[in-house]
C-alpha positions in Angstrom: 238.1 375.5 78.1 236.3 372.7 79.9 238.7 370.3 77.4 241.7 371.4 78.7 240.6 371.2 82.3 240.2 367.5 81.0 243.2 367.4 79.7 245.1 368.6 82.4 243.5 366.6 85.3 243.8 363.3 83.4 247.3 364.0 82.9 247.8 364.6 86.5 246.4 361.4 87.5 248.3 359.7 85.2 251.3 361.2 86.1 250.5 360.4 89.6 249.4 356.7 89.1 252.1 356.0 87.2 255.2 358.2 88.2 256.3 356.8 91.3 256.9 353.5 89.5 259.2 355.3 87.0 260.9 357.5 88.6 261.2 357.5 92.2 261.3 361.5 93.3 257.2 361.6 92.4 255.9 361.1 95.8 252.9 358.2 96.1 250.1 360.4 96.8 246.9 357.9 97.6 243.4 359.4 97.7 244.7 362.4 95.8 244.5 360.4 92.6 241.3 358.9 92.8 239.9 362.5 93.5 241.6 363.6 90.6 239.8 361.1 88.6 236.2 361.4 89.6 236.4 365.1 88.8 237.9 364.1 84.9 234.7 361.8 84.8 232.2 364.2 86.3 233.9 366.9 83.9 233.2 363.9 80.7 230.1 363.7 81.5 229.1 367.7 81.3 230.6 367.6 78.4 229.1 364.8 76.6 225.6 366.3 78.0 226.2 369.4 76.6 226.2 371.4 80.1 230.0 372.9 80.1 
């Protein structure tokens, strides 16, 4: 479950990060993305401890 959270988030950043520069009707969303990514990285790290 946790992986899929994962998943998910990462993609949104991603998707976020990168999909105003291809196609233009994905609105910049700033802070948003950064957030986004600190939660994938807190999630990583439960994982790798063994926590979630």
């Amino acid at each position: 479950m946790l992986t899929w959270i994962i998943v998910i988030l990462l993609i949104l950043w991603l998707l976020g990060y990168f999909g105003p520069n291809l196609y233009s009707g994905i609105p910049r969303t700033g802070n948003v993305l950064h957030i986004l990514l600190v939660i994938v990285v807190i999630l990583i790290i439960l994982r790798v401890l063994g926590i979630g």
